[in-house]
N, C-alpha and C positions, 0 to 999 in steps of 0.2 A: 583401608582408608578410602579406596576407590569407590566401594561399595556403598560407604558410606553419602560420598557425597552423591554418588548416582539415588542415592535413597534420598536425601534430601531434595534434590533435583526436582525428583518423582512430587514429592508431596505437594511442593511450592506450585508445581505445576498441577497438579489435582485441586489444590484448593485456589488458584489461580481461574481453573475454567466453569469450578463451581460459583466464585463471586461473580462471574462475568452471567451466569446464567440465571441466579436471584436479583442480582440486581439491572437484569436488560433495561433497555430504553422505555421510557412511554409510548405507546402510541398514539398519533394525534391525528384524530380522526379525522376532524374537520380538513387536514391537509388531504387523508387517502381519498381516491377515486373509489368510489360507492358499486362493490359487486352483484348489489340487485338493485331493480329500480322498478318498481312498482305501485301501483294505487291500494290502497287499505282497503276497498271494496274487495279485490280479486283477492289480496293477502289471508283474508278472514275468508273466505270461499275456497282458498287453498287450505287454510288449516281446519277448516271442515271437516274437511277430505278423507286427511291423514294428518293428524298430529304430531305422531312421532317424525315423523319422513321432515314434514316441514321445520319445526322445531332445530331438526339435526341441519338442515341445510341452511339458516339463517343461524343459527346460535352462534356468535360471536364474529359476528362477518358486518361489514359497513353497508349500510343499506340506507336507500333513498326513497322515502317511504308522502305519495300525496294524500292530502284529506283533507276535510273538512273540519274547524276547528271547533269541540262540541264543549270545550272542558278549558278552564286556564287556571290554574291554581300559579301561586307564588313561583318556581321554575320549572314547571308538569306544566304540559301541553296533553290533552288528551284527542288525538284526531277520532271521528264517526264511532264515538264509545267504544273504541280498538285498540289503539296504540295510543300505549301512554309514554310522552319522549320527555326524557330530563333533560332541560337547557344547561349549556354550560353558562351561558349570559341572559339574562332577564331583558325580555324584549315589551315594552309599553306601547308598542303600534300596536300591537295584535289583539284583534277581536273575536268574540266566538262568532262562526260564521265564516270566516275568512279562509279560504281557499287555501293550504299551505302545502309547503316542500318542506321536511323532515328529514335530513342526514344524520343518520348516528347507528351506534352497535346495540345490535341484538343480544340483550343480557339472560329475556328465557321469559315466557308464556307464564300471567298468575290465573290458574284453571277457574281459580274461587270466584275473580272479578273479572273473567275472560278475557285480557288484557296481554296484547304483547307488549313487553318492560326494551325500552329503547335509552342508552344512557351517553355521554357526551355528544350532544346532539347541539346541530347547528340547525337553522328555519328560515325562510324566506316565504314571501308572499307569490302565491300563483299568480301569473300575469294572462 
C-alpha cells in the first residue's frame, strides 16, 4: 500500500513539473533590459561577416536595435532595408525617414529577403 501511494506521489509530481514547464510564463519583452544594443549599420556588417556565429548570438535574445525608417507597412517597421520589427502597438507618428530605436526579440535572419525578423517590438523616435 505504501508503494503504492509513493507511486502515485511520484506521478502527481512528474506531471506537476511537466505542466509547470509547458505552460511557463510569457515573456515581456518590452519590460526586459535589452542584451545588445546596436545600430543596424554595424548589425548587417557583423552578419556579413559570419552568419552562423551572429544568428546564434542574437537568436532569441532582447535586442535594441537603431535605424532609419525605410519601410512602414500596417504593424512592420522595416529599419535601412534590414530589420524587419513587428510592433506589438501600431504607432501613427512614425514616418519613413525618422530616426528610430527598436526593442524587441530576435526571431531568425529571412536569407531570401535579407531581413533580420524582430517580433514583440516596442519603438521610440531618435532624439
Amino acid at each position: 500500500m505504501k508503494k503504492f501511494i509513493l507511486f502515485i506521489a511520484l506521478v502527481f509530481i512528474l506531471i506537476l513539473i511537466g505542466y509547470t514547464y509547458v505552460y511557463k510564463a510569457d515573456r515581456n519583452i518590452s519590460e526586459e533590459q535589452p542584451k545588445f544594443t546596436i545600430a543596424s549599420a554595424l548589425l548587417k556588417q557583423e552578419l556579413n561577416a559570419n552568419q552562423v556565429n551572429v544568428i546564434n548570438k542574437y537568436l532569441n535574445e532582447t535586442v535594441e536595435i537603431s535605424g532609419i525608417a525605410t519601410q512602414i507597412e500596417m504593424n512592420t517597421i522595416i529599419l535601412d532595408n534590414f530589420v524587419s520589427a513587428r510592433l506589438d502597438t501600431l504607432h501613427t507618428s512614425i514616418n519613413i525617414g525618422d530616426a528610430l530605436i527598436v526593442k524587441g526579440r530576435v526571431i531568425g535572419y529571412d536569407e531570401l529577403l535579407e531581413e533580420l525578423k524582430l517580433d514583440q517590438c516596442t519603438v521610440a523616435i531618435k532624439q
